[in-house]
N, C-alpha and C positions, 0 to 999 in steps of 0.2 A: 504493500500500500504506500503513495503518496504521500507527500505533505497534505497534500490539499483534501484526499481521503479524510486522512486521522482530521482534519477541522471541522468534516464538514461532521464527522463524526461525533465531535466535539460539542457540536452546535444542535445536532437532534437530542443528544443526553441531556444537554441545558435545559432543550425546551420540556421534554419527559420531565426530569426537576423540577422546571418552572409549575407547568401540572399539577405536580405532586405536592408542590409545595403548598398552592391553593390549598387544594383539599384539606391536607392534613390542619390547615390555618380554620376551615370552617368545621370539623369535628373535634378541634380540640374545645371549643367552647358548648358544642354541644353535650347532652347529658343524654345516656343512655340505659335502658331497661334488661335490652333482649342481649343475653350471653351467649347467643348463636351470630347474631349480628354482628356484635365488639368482637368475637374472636376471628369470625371471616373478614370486619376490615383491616385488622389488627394482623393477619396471613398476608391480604393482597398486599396492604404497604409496604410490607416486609418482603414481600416478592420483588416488587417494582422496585424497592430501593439496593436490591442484589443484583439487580438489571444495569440499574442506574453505576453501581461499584461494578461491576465486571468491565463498564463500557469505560468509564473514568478512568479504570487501572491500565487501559490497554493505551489509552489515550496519552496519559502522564507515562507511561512504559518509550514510548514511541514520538511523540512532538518533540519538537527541538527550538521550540521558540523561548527561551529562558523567562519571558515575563508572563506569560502562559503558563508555564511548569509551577510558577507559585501560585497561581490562583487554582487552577487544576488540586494542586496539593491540598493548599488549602479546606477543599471545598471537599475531594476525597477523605480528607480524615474528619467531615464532618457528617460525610455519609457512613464513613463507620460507624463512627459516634452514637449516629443515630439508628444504625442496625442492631446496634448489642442494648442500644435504650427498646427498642421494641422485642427484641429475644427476651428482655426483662420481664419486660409486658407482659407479655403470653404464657411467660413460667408462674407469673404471680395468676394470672387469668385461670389458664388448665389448670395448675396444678402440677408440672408436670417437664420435663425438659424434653420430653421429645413431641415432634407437632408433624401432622399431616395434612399434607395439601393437594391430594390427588386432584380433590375438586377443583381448585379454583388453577392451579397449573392445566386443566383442561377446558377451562372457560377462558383463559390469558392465552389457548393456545402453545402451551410452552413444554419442552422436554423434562423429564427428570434431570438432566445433566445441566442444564441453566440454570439450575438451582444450587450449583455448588459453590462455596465462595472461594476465588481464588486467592494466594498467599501472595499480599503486593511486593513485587519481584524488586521495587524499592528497600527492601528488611533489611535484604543482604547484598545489593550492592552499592547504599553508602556507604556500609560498613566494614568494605570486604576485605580492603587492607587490613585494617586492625586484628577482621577476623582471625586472617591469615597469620599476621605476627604471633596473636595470642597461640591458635595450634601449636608455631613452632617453638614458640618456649613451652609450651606444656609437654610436646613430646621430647624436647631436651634435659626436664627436669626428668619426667618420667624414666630417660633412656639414661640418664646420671646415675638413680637410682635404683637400676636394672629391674625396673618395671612394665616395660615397652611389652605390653602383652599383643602377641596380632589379633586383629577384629577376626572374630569366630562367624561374622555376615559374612567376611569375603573371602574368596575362595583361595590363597595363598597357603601355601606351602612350608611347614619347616626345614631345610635342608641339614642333614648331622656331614658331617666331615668323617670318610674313613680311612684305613690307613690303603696304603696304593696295593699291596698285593692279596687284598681282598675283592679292593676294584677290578683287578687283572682277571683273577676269578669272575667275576661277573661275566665280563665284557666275554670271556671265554665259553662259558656258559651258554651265553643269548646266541653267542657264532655261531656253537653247536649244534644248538636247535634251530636255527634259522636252517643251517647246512640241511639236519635231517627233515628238515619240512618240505625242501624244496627237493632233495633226493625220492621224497615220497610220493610225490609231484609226479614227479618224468616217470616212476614204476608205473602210476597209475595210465598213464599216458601210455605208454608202451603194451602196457593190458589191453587197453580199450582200442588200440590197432590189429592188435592179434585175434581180437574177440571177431571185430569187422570181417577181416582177411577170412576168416575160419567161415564163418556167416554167408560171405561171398562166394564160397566155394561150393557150400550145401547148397543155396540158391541160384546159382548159375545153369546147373542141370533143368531149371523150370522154366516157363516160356512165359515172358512177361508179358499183359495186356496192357496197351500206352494208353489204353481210352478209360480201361476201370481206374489207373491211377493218378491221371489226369484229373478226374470225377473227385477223387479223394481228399487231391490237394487243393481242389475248387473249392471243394466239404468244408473242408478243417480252415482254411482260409476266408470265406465268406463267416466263418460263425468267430472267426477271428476277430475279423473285422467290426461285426455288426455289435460283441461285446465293449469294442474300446467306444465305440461311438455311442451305446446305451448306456455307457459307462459315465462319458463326457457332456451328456446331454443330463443327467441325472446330478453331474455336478455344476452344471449351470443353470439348473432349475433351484435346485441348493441353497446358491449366492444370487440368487436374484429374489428368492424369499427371505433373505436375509438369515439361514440358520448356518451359512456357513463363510468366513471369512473368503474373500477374493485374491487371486494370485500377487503373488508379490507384497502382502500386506502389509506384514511385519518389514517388511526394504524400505529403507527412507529414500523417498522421491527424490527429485532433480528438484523438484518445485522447492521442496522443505527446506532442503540444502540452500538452495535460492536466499529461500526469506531468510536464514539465519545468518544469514553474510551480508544480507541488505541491514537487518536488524541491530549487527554488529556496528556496522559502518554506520548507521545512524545512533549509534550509543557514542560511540567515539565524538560525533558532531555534537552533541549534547554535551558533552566536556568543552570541547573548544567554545563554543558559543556561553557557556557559565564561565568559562574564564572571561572573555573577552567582555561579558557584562558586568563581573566583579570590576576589573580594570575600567569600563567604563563610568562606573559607579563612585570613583575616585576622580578621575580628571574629568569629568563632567561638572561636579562639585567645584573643583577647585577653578575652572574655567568662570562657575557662577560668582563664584565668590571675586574674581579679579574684575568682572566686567560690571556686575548688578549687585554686588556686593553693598556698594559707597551709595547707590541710590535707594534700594531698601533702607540701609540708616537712615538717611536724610529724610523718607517719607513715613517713619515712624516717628524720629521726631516732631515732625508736625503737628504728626496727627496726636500727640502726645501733649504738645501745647499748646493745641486747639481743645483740648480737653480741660486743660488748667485754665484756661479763659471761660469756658463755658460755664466751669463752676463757680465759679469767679463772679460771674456774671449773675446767676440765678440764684444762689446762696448764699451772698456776699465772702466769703472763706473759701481758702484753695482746700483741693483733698487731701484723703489721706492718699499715700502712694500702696500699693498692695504688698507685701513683703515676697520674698524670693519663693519663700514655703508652700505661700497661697498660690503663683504661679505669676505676680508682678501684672504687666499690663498685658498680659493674655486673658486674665478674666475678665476686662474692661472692654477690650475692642477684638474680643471671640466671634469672629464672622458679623460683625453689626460696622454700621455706617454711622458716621459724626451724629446725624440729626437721631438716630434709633438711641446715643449713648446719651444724649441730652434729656431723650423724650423717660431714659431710664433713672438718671438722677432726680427728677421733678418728681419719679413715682415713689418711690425711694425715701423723699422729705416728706410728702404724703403720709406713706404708711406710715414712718415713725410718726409723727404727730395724732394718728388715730392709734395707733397701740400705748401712746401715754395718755391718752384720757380713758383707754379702757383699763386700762392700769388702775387708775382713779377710783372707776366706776367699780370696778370686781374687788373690791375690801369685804363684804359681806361672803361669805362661802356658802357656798350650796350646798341643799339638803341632802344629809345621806341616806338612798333607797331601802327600803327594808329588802332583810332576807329573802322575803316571800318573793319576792319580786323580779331579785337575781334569780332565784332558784328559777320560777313559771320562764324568766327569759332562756336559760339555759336551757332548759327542758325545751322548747319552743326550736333553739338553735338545731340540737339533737336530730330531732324529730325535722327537719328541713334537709338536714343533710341526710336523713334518712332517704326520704322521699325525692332526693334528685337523684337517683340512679350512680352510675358508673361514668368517672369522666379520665381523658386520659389525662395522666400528670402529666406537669412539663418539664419540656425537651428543654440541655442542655445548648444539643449540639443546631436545634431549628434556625436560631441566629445569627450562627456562624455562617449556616448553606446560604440565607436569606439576603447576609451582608453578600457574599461569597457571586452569588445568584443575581443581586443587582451592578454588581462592579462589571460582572458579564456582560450585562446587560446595555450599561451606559458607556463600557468601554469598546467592546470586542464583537458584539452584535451586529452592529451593521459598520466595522471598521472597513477603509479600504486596504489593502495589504498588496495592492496589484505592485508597487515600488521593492515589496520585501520577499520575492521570492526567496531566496535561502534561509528566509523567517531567524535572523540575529536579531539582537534585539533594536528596542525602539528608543533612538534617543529623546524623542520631544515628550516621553512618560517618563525618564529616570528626569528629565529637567524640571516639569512640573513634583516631583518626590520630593527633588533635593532641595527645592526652592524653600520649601516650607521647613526642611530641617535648619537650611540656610537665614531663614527670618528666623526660628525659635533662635536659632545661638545668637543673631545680631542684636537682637530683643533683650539679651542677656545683658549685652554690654551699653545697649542702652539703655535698661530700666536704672542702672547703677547710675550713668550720668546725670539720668532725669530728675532722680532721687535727690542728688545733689543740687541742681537746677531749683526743685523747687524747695531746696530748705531755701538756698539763696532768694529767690521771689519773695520768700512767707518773711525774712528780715529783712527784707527791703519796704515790700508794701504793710506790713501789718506789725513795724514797730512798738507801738505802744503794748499791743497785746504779745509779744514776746518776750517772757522772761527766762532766762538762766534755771532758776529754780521750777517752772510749769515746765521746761522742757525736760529736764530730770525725771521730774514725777510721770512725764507721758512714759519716759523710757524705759522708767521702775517698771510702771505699769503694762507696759507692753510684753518685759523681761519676765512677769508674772505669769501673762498670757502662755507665754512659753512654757514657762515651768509649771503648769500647770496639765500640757500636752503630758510630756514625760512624767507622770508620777511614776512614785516608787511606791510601788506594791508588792503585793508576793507574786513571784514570777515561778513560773513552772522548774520542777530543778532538773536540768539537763542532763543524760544519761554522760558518764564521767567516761571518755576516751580510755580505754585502757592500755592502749597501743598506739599514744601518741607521737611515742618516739620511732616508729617504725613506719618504713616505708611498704606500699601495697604492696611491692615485687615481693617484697620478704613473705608475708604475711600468704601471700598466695602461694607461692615457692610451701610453703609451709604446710596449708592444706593439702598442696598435690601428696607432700610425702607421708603426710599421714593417711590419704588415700579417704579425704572428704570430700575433694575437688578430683573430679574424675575426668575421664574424655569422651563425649555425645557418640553414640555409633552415629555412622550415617544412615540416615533411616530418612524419608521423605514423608510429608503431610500435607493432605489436600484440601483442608478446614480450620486451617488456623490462623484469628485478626489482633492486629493491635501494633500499636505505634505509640510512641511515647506522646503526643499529642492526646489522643484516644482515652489511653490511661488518666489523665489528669481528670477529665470532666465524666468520662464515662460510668455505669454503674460498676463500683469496685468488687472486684472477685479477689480475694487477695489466698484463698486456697481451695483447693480442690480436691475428690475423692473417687480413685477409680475402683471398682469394686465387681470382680468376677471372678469365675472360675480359671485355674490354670490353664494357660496357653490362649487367653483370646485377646492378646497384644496389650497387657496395661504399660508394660515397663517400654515397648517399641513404640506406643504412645508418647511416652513420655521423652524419648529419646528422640522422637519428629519433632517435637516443639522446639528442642535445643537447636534440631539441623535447621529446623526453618526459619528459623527467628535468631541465630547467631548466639544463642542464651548458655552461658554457664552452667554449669550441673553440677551439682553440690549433691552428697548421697548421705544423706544423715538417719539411714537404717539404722534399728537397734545393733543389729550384729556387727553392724561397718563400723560403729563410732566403741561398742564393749571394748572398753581397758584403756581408750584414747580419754588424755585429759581428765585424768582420775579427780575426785572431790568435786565440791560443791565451787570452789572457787576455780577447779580447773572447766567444769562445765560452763558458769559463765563467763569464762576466758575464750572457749569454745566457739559459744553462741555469737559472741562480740565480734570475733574475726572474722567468720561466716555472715554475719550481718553486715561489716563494713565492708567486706571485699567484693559480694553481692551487691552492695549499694554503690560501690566506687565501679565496678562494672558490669554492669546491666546493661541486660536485661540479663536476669538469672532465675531458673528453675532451681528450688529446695526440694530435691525428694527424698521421699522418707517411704522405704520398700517394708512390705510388712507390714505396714503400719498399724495393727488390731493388736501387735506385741509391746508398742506404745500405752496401749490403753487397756492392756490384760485385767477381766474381771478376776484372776487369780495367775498368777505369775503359776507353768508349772517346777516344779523340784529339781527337771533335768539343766531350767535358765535361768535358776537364780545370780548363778554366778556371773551372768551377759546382764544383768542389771537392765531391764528391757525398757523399764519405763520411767529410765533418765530424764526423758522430754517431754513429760505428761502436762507438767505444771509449769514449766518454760515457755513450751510451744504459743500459747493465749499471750503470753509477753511479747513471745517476736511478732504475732500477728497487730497487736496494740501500735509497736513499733512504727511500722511500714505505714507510709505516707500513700497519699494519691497519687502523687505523682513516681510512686517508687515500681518501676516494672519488676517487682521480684513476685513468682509464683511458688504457694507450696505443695505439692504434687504430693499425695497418699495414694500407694496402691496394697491392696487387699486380697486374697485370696478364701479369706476368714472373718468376714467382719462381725458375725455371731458371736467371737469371742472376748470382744472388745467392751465397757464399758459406754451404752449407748448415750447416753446425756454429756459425757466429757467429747467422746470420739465426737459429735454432732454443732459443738460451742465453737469445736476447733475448725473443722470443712462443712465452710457455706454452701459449697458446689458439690450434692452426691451424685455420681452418675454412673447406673449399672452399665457392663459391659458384658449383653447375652452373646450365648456361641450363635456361631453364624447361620444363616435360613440355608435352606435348599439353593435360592438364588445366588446366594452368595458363596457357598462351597462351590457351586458350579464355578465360578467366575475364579474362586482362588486356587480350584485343582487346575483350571485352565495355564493361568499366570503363573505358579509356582513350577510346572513341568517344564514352562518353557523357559523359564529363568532362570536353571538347573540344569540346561544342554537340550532336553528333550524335544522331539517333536511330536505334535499332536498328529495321527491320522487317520482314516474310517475306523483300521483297527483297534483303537484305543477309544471307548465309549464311556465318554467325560461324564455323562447323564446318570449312568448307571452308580460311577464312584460318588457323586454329589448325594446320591438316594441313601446308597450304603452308608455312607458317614454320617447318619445321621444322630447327632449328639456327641461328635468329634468337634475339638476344637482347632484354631489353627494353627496349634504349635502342632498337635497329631501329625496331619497334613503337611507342615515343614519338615517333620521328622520321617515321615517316611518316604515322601520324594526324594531326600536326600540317600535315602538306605538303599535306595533302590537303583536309584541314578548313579551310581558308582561311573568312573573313566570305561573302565572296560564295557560297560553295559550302552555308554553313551556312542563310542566306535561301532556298536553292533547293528546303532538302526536303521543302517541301510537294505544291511539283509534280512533286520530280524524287529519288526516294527514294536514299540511296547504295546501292551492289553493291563487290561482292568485286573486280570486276577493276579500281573506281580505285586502289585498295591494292596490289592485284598490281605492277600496273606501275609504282609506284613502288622496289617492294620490287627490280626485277629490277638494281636501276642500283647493289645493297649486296650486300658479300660475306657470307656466313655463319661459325659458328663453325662448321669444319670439324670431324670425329671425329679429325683427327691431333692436333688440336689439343687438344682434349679427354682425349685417351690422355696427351698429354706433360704435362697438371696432375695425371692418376690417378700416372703412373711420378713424378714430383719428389715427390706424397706419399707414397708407399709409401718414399721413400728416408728422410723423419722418423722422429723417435725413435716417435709413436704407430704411426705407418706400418710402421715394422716390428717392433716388437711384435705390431700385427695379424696381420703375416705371419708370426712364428715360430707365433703361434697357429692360426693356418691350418692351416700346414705340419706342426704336429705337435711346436711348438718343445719346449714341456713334458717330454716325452720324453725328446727330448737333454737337456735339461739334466740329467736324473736320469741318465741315462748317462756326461754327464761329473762328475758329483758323485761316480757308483762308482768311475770310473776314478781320479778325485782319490784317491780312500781309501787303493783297491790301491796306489795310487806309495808314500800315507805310510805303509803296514803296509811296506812292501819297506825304503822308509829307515830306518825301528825295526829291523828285521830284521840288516840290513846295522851299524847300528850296535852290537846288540849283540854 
């Protein structure tokens, strides 16, 4: 795609926006009843504004016009913002973190696969440098301290060193049997000539008819034939009902290749063009300042002692000047004209002269209400907010798109750009920028002059009333004002550095070798948002809880979020941290450096593996000595800790959560979220991808359908584990003669136990016992109800104790 594509692209997402934005502006003041209604608008919004971010990401991915790229940005992170404000929504709404939209994605027209949100490919390449440094000091420290374990994902080799005349052996060995293979070869060959010769000789005595074997070879050739071509025709009925991939699938195109070098080559301009607007961002400025510099001065002082006249005029006294703090003569001539700041002092002398005689007049105090009276309002209040329905709260992030949405609007809407083909930037918009930063600083140095100007005016014209002693006491008074700002009160006591004298490198260096600061596998994720922007105003998640059975990815979860977002991984398992930083003073020593080096570089994930051996409703006898639940009473501290703006996440995964203390485990992870074995649809999809990702080829003979059926309550470490058992090297050489089938899978699978359905039942019952958990269930059940019944009964008691008391 073009420049001119990705704008025009640009320009339909706005106006979808623009749209969107109405709407959401006329339902948020409406009030609603029907909880089929607020949840179906409360899906589409959240639909369209995933539309909205997929087309912005591709867009901010790909433009190259650097004053475009901040507003774009801008305006992206305010559509996030406002996706995870509505994912809030709908969890407070259902009850529930998972949502379905078949309906309204088939009324929008739209795919499952638009529905996914992609990872802005911005995460990790501002940051890639860094990223990259940081890897290589961590595999540096790691490989110092003969730690360098290889990733157990990738397929690499240990090599051992042996000594040479074992090797010789070897090599001696494979000769051999190459030799007798191929000796075994020519024997066979030399049989199957003698066998012919011999054959020819019995058959030579018989009279051959050329027309019956003619017939033969027509036979066997016609049914030849007629098989490749029933054969070819069955697989192109196949791929054109879509149940079977098309030739060449898996081969990356000419085209793909294409766009990835065009894509490159447009990332590289997108450097060059942010330098060259940095750079111009400076001698633009300093260009203003040598030319328009000295005439801004001069026409703020005017308009400055056009203002001392004025008042001068109408009040007989000059003003006060505004101090530096207030913001000087910016609060005075803020976008207003001479005659608007005139028409402003007259109103000014006004009010005050009406707030002193009401001053006067309000000496008597007004009667205080009786009780009865607050309480019927109260009651009154209640009861109104009862009866107006469901409204949506407000949006942080609506303000920002709305600012974001009209600067589009008055800027870039119908700009002409026919001059800026190579879309660099625009100087007559960084002049109009700088100009206004360029009056603030001049402004500076002129409120100081003025200041002085008009002490000198007030001793010149207004003698008499200037004395020595009244000028003191203004300035007492003024000095008062001040101190008055800053009191001294009790101030919150700030947690005490305890590692002030150390540097991060150390203190991180330090984690790796105790093995709390670990390294991210590479693992990929296709649903994970957030940007430090994001973070600040969005609804805060500050930890998380994955919770299922063995093998259905909690920890290669958790290990996506690191890859995708560039984030540190801290592993503060019971087991990982037993016997690290013994005592009560070495634990919070622990916690401190973990916190700071997290905070100092983030974005960082906390995870904590096991996590139900944190909150053991009875520690058993064999881990006492692993001290399991060090972090029970910590944990709610570092959560207290961490700020809004603090990208740190604390990731719990569970295999057990039955075991755990449910009202502690629940205080600590805001966010529960089960993670079931996989459906039918989806083992299909993972026996597909896992065979191929492992060497193998899928073909008729290998029936995907059947292994997805069989597996049913296999999770997908099962399926990892036995593709790999089976996919061995030799096995993978074989398939060209020897294609795989379902039953070498079977029989591996039959030697593993499944997740049974009891099993399964007793994750549904331990959730349904959480706070969301039953919430769901009152709303199930009908909770709403009751609680209006117990709200009347409330009442009847308080009208009886009024009664009784009078």
């Amino acid at each position: 795609m073009s420049n001119a594509m990705y704008n025009k692209m640009w320009h339909q997402t706005q106006e979808t926006l623009n749209s969107l934005l109405d709407k959401e502006s006329q339902h948020m003041m409406e009030s609603q009843s029907n909880q089929i209604f607020i949840s179906q608008m409360l899906a589409t919004f959240y639909i369209k504004y995933v539309q909205i971010f997929r087309n912005l990401e591709d867009v901010y991915d790909q433009i190259v016009h650097p004053q475009k790229r901040i507003l774009i940005r801008k305006i992206l992170d305010g559509v996030m913002g406002r996706l995870l404000e509505l994912k809030n929504e709908m969890v407070e709404l259902e009850l529930t973190e998972f949502h379905y939209f078949d309906d309204i994605l088939q009324d929008l027209k739209l795919a499952p696969q638009q529905l996914d949100i992609p990872i802005p490919k911005y995460f990790l390449k501002e940051k890639l440098e860094v990223i990259k440094g940081r890897e290589k000091i961590l595999a540096q420290i790691l490989a110092d301290i003969g730690l360098d374990i290889p990733d157990k994902f990738s397929q690499k080799y240990t090599t051992k060193s042996i000594p040479l005349e074992e090797a010789v052996k070897l090599i001696q060995i494979a000769e051999r049997a190459r030799q007798g293979r191929l000796r075994a070869m020519f024997m066979k060959q030399i049989f199957l000539q003698e066998y012919r010769a011999k054959q020819a000789r019995i058959l030579g005595e018989k009279v051959i008819d050329m027309e019956a074997a003619a017939l033969r070879i027509q036979k066997v050739w016609r049914g030849f034939s007629q098989c490749q071509k029933t054969k070819k025709q069955r697989e192109e009925e196949m791929i054109f009902l879509g149940m079977d991939p098309p030739p060449l699938f898996n081969e990356v195109s000419a085209t793909i290749i294409q766009a990835e070098k065009v894509s490159s080559l447009r990332n590289e301009t997108q450097v060059k063009h942010e330098e060259n607007y940095r750079k111009a961002l400076v001698t633009i400025k300093n260009d203003l300042k040598l030319i328009e510099g000295p005439d801004i001065k001069e026409n703020l002082q005017d308009q400055i002692r056009h203002w001392f006249i004025e008042c001068r005029n109408l009040t007989g006294t000059f003003p006060e000047y505004p101090d530096v703090e207030e913001g000087g003569s910016t609060i005075i001539f803020s976008n207003k004209t001479p005659q608007q700041v005139t028409e402003d002092i007259i109103a000014n002398q006004e009010e005050e002269e009406k707030n002193k005689k009401k001053k006067k007049n309000k000496k008597a105090k007004k009667p205080k209400k009786p009780k009865k009276e607050k309480d019927k309002k109260g009651a009154k209040e209640k009861n109104k907010e009862e009866d107006e329905g469901w409204k949506m709260s407000p949006s942080v992030f609506l303000p920002t798109m709305e600012e974001g949405n009209n600067v589009y609007k008055d800027l870039w809407k119908n700009k002409d750009e026919s001059w800026n083909f190579p879309q660099n930037y625009d100087p007559e918009l960084i002049k109009q920028e700088k100009r206004k930063e360029l009056e603030s600083e001049i402004r500076v140095q002129v409120d100081e002059l003025m200041r002085q100007e008009l002490k000198n005016l007030k001793l010149a014209v207004d003698r008499e009333k200037e004395y020595p002693v009244k000028a003191g006491k203004k300035k007492g008074g003024r000095k008062k004002k001040k101190g008055k700002k800053g009191k001294k009160g009790k101030r919150g006591k700030k947690d005490k550095d305890l590692t002030a004298d150390r540097t991060i490198e150390s203190l991180y260096k330090e984690l790796v070798e105790e093995g709390l600061l670990i390294q991210a596998l590479k693992v990929n994720l296709s649903d994970y948002i957030g940007s430090a922007t994001v973070h600040e105003k969005a609804p805060l998640v500050k930890s998380l809880l994955l919770a299922g059975p063995s093998g259905v990815g909690k920890k290669m979860l958790v290990h996506a979020i690191c890859t995708e977002t560039g984030a540190n991984l801290f592993n503060l398992s019971a087991a990982n941290i037993a016997g690290k930083y013994p005592g009560k003073n070495g634990l919070q020593m622990m916690l401190h450096v973990v916190v700071k080096v997290a905070r100092e570089l983030q974005p960082s994930v906390v995870w904590i593996g096991d996590t139900e051996k944190t909150f053991y409703k009875k520690v058993p006898s064999a881990e006492r000595m692993m001290e399991p639940k060090r972090l029970k009473k910590q944990l709610p501290k570092i959560l207290r800790l961490l700020k809004p703006d603090d990208r740190i996440l604390i990731v719990g995964t569970t295999q057990r959560p039955f075991d755990a203390e449910l009202q502690s485990f629940c205080k600590v992870y805001q966010k529960i979220i089960l993670v079931p074995r996989p459906d039918y649809a989806s083992r299909f999809v993972l026996w597909k991808q896992i065979i191929q990702r492992n060497g193998g080829i899928i073909t008729n003979a290998l029936n995907i359908s059947c292994l997805a059926k069989i597996t049913d309550g296999f999770t997908q470490g099962h399926v990892v584990e036995v593709v790999k058992g089976v996919l061995t090297d030799r096995r993978i050489r074989q398939q060209t003669y020897k294609p795989l089938t379902a039953g070498e899978f079977i029989a591996t699978l039959t030697s593993m136990s499944p997740v049974y359905q009891e099993e399964e039942e007793s994750f549904k019952d331990w959730y349904a016992k959480t706070p969301m958990g039953k919430k769901r269930a009152l709303a199930l059940m009908g909770g709403n109800t009751e609680k209006e019944k117990d709200k009347g009964k409330k009442k009847e008691k308080k009208g009886k104790k009024e009664k009784k008391k009078k």
